[in-house]
N, C-alpha and C positions, 0 to 999 in steps of 0.2 A: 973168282972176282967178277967174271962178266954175267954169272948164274946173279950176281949179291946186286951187280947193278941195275939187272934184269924186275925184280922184288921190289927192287927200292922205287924205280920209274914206274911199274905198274901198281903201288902202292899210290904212288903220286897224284897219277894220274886219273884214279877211282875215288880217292877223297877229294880232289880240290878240281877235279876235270870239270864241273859243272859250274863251280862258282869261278873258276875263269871264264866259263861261257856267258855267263849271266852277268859279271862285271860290263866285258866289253859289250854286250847285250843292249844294258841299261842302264846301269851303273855309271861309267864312264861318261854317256852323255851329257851329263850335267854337271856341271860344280855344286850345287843345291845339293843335289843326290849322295855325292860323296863324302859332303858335310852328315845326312842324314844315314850313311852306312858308319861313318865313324861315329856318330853318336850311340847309334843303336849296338853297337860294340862295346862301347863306353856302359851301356845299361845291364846289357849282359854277364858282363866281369863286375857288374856292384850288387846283380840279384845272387851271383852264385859267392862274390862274397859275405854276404847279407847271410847266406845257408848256411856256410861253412861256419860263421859265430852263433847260429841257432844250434845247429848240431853238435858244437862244444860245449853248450851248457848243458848236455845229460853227458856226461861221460860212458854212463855205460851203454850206450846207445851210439857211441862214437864209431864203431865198426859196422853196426848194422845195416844195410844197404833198404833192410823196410824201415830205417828211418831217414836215413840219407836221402834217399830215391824221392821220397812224398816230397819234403821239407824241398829237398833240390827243385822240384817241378813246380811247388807251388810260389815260391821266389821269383823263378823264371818267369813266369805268366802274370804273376804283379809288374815286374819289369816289362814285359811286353805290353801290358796294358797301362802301365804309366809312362810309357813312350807315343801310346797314342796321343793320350790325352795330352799332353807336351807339345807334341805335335800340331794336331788338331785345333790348342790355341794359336800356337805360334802360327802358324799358316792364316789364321784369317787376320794378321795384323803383321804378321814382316811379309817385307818383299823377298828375302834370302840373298840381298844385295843386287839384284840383278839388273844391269843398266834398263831391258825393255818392261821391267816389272813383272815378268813371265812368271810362271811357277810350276813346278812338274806334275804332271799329273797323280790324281790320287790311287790310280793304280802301281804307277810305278815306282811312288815313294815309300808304300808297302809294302811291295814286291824289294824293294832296296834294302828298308827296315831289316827285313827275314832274310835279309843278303848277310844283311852284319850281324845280325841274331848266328845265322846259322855258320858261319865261314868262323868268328870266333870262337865258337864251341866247339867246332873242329880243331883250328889250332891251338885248342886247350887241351883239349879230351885226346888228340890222337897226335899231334906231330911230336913227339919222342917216341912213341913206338914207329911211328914213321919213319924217325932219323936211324931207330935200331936195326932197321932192315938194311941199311946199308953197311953195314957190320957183317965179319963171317959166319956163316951158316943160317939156321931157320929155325924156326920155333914154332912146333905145332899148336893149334888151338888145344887146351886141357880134355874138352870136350868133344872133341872132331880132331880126331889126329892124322886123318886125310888131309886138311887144311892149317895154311900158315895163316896163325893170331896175326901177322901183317896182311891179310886179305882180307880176312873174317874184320878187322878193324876198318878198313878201308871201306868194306862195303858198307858196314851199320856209318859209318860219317857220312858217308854218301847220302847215306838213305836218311838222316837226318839232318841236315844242312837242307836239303828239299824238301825236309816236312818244317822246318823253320820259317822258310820262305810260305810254303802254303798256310799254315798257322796262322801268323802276323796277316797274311792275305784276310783269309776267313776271321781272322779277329777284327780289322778294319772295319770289316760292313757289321759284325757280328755285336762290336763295342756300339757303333753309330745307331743301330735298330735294338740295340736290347736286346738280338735274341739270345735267349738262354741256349735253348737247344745248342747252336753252336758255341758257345763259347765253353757248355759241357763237354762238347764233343773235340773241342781242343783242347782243355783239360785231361779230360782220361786219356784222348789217344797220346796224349804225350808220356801220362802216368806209363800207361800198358807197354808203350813201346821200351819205355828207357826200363822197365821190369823184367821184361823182353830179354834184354842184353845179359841180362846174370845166367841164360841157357847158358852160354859161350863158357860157362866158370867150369871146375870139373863137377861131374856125377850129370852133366846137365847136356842138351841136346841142342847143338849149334846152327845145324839145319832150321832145325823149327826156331829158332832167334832171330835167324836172316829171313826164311820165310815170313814168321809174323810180321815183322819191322815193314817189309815191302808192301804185304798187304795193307797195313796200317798207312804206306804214302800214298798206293793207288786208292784206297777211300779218300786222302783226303787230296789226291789230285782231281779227284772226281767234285767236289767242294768246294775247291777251287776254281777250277772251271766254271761252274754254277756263278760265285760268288764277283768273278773278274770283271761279269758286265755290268754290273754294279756300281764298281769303282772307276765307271769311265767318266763316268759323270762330276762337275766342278765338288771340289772336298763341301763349298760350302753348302751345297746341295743334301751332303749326304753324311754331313759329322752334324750330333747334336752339342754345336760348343754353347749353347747356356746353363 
């Protein structure tokens, strides 16, 4: 039992350890903010249901993960681009109720957005395998039978809940200037990474899953980075809302 509790808390704590940091971080600060994490939660669970009735109109293509995987990523990033634009109006025309008429900044509303982007695709994608780890015994990965499918999970949520956050970031400025380049490069690496994840399946190499997946968030932490001083600047400065 304390080996099963052991799994379960270090599971916990590898998928959702960040987006508690980042809640109390930024999140929390605001009422606005909290409004715009549950929204952006709200969009998420409509793009991937939106996929899930794409992907039942071919039946036999119902199982295929090269059809799932595309249709799934390119839903997602309609979503996340139609929460800009959502956004992006609503901000130059509500106060978001605020008695001093304040408004959070366009960094941090982004940075929130890809809070709620990425925290409920976690608690989609991964807390039932989560919850199963608190149950007896362990379950090797198919593919890496050195490691428990409750790690190997925990780390790829990890490592995407922070490329959600960077994404929506790099999409902000990316949507507002037109650049292509990045908004391709949010695109594929979401494509490549969540393609990534079917190493972990058997005959496939789980190592290189988690390795890819990591390098794929240090590129686009690096991206971010670039992209963040950008968004310090008033939204109306830097969204094109006509």
């Amino acid at each position: 039992p304390s080996m099963t509790y052991i799994v379960f808390t270090s599971s916990l704590l590898f998928s959702f350890g960040w987006a508690v940091a980042l809640f109390f971080w930024v999140v929390r600060r605001s009422s606005q903010l909290v409004i715009l994490a549950i929204g952006s939660s709200f969009f998420w669970l409509l793009s991937i249901l939106l996929a899930s009735i794409v992907v039942s109109f071919i039946p036999p293509l119902r199982n295929s993960y090269y059809w799932i995987i595309p249709v799934s990523v390119i839903f997602q990033e309609l979503g996340r681009f139609g929460f800009w634009k959502l956004y992006a109006k609503a901000y130059s025309k509500l106060s978001f109720g605020n008695q001093d008429n304040t408004k959070p900044s366009n960094w941090a509303s982004a940075l929130t957005i890809g809070w709620g982007f990425g925290v409920t695709s976690c608690l989609v994608m991964y807390t039932s395998t989560m919850w199963a780890s608190s149950g007896p015994g362990s379950y090797p990965t198919p593919s890496c039978r050195t490691l428990s499918v409750f790690h190997v999970g925990a780390l790829i949520s990890q490592a995407f809940l922070l490329l959600h956050v960077c994404w929506t970031v790099i999409g902000f400025d990316a949507f507002s200037s037109k650049s292509w380049p990045k908004i391709l490069f949010i695109f594929f690496s979401h494509l490549i990474a969540s393609f990534l994840t079917l190493a972990n399946m058997e005959n496939g190499w789980c190592p290189g899953s988690i390795i890819g997946v990591y390098v794929i968030l240090v590129v686009a932490i690096l991206v971010f980075k670039f992209t963040k001083t950008t968004l310090l600047v008033p939204v109306e400065r830097t969204l094109n809302l006509n």
